[in-house]
Each structure stands twice: as C-alpha cells, then as structure tokens.
N, C-alpha and C positions, 0 to 999 in steps of 0.2 A: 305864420305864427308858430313860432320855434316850441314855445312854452307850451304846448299841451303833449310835447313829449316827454319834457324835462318834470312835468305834474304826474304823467304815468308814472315815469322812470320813479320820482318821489314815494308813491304810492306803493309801486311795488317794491321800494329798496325799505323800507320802514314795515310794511307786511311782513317781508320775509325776515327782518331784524325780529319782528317781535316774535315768526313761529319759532326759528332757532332758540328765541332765548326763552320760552314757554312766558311769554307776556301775553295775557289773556283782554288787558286791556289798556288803553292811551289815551291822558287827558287833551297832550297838546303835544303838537310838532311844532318845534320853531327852528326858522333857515334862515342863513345867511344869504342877501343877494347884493353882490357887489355894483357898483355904480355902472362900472365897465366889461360888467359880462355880461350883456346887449340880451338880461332876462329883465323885459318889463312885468316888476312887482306887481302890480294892477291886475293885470294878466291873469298870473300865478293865483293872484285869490280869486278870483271870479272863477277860473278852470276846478280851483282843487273840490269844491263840492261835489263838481260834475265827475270828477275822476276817480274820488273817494267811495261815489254810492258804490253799496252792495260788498263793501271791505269794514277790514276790524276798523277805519279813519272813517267812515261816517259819520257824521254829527261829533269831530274829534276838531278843536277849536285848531287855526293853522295860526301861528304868527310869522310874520317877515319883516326881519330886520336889515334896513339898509345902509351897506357899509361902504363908506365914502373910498373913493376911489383917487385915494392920496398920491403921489409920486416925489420923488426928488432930483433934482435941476441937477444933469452930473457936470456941469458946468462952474457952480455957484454953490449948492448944496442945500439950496431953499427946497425946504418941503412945502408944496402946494396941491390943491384939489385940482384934476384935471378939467373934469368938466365944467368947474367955474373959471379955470384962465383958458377955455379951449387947447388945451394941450400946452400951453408957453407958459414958461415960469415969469411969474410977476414982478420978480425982480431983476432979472438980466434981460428975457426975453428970449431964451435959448428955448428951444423943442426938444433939448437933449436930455433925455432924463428916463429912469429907471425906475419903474411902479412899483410902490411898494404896499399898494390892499387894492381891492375892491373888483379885482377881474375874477372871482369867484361864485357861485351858488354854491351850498352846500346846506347839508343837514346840520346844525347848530346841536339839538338837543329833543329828542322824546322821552317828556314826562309822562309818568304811568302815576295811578292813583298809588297815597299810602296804604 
C-alpha cells in the first residue's frame, strides 16, 4: 500500500506550503487522483485522518476528485476511457494510443478561511 506515502508526502507538502506563505489556517485540500495513477482514492481518505493528526490538516475536510483517465487511438483518433475499453479503442480496436489525463495525483487546491 503505496498511498500512505503519497498521504505523508500530501501532509507534509501542504504544511510546509502553508508555513512559507504564513497561512495560519485550511478549510479544505482538494486533489486530483487520476484513474491511471494506480493511487486507490478509498485508500487516500481513510489514511489522510491518520496522517494529518497532530498537523495544521487535522480536522481539515480532504476532497478527491477523480479524473478519468481518457486516451486517444493514434490509429483512428477516437478519444476513449481506458479503463472502460481495457486499453483498446472501441472503435478500431487498436492498443495504440497516447493518454491524454488521468495518470496523475496532485494537489488541486488549498482553501483557507475568508
């Protein structure tokens, strides 16, 4: 279970955003987890409570948004979802193709109170 590093790293890269920029407090973190960057979402929220206690993200709400993990057929040029055609474009049936979202995680946005 890869994601309880990826929740540290979270934790601490959003800490130390907030001491640099003299941010005293955070309502919500919200992150991008792409389809195909093999981070189970589920995961991620069950960990981040555990990884958050005793930081300025304790009792700090997390959202995860999941970004589909689109590609296009360089074959045909159909844009399809990977993980619903198991990698093969639905319309040719070619495997050849070039992804274009969702093999990321990333920090989306930290909102601070007005």
């Amino acid at each position: 279970m890869h994601e309880i590093g990826i929740v540290r790293q979270l934790v601490r890269t959003v800490t130390e955003f907030a001491k640099q920029n003299g941010v005293g407090e955070i309502c919500e973190v919200v992150v991008d987890c792409g389809e195909l960057s093999l981070v189970i979402p589920e995961y991620v929220e069950e960990l981040y409570p555990v990884a958050a206690k005793d930081s300025i993200l304790e009792n700090v709400k997390l959202t995860v948004n999941i970004v589909p993990g689109l590609a296009e057929c360089d074959d045909c040029d159909e844009i399809f979802n990977v993980i619903e055609h198991k990698g093969y474009c639905p319309n040719c049936g070619s495997f050849n193709k070039t992804v274009l979202s969702g093999e990321k995680f990333t920090i989306r946005e930290i909102l601070v109170p007005e």
